[in-house]
C-alpha positions as CSV (number, residue, x, y, z in Angstrom):
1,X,-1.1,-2.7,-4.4
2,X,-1.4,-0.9,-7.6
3,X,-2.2,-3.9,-9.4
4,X,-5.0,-5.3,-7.2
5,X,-6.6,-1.6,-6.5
6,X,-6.7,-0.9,-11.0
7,X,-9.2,1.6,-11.3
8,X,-12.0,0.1,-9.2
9,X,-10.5,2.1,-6.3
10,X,-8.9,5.5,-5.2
11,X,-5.5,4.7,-4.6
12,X,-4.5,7.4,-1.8
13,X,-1.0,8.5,-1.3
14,X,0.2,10.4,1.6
15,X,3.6,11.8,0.1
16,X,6.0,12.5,2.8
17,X,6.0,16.4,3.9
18,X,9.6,16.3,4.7
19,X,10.5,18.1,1.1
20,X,8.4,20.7,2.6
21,X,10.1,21.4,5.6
22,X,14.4,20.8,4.7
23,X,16.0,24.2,4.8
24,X,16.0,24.2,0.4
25,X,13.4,23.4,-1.0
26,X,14.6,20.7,-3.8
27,X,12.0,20.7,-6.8
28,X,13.9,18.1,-8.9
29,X,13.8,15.6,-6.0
30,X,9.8,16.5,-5.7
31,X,9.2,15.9,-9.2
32,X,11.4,13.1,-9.5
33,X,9.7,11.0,-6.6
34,X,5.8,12.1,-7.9
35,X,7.3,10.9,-11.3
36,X,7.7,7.5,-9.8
37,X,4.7,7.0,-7.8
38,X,2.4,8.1,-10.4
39,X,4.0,5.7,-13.2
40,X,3.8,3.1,-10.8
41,X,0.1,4.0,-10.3
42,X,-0.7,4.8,-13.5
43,X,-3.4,2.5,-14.1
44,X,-5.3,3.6,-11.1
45,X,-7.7,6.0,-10.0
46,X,-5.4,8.2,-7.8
47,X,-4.9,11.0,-5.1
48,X,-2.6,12.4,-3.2
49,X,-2.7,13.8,0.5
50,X,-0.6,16.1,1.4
51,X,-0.8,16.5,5.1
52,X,1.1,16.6,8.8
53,X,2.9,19.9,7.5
54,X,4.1,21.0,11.2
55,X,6.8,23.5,9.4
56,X,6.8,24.9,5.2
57,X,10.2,27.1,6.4
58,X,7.8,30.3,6.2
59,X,7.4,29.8,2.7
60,X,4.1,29.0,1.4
61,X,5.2,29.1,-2.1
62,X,6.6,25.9,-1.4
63,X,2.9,24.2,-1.0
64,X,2.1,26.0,-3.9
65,X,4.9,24.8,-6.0
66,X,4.5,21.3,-4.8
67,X,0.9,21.4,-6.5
68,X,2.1,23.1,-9.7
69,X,5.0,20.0,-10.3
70,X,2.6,17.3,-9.3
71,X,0.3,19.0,-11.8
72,X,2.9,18.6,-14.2
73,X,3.8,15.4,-14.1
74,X,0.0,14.1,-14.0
75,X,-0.7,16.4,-17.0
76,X,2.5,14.3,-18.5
77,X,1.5,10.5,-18.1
């Protein structure tokens, strides 16, 4: 899809919000999985969605963490 979208389109990703809700909250495996999608997308006009958060463990920081590393590793392409 990458390849056909380029940058003439937003290529929206809806990450899975299961990291969000597992009883630890595992950064590397967050970072490693944006990591992937975003070199895979790289030539593209991208966004992601983070959405259908039913449960965040009663930890918000997690939500904001997940911002901060996908941040990171857009900041690093």
């Amino acid at each position: 899809m990458a390849e056909m979208l380029g940058d003439q389109y937003i290529f929206s990703r809806k990450p899975s919000p299961t990291d969000l809700a597992l009883p630890s909250f595992d950064e590397a495996g967050v970072r490693a999985e944006l990591r992937a999608e975003m070199q895979l997308t790289r030539d593209c006009r991208m966004e992601f969605i983070m959405k259908d958060n039913h449960t965040i463990r009663h930890d918000p920081y997690r939500v904001v963490r997940w911002v901060q590393i996908a941040r990171e590793e857009a900041e690093a392409l």
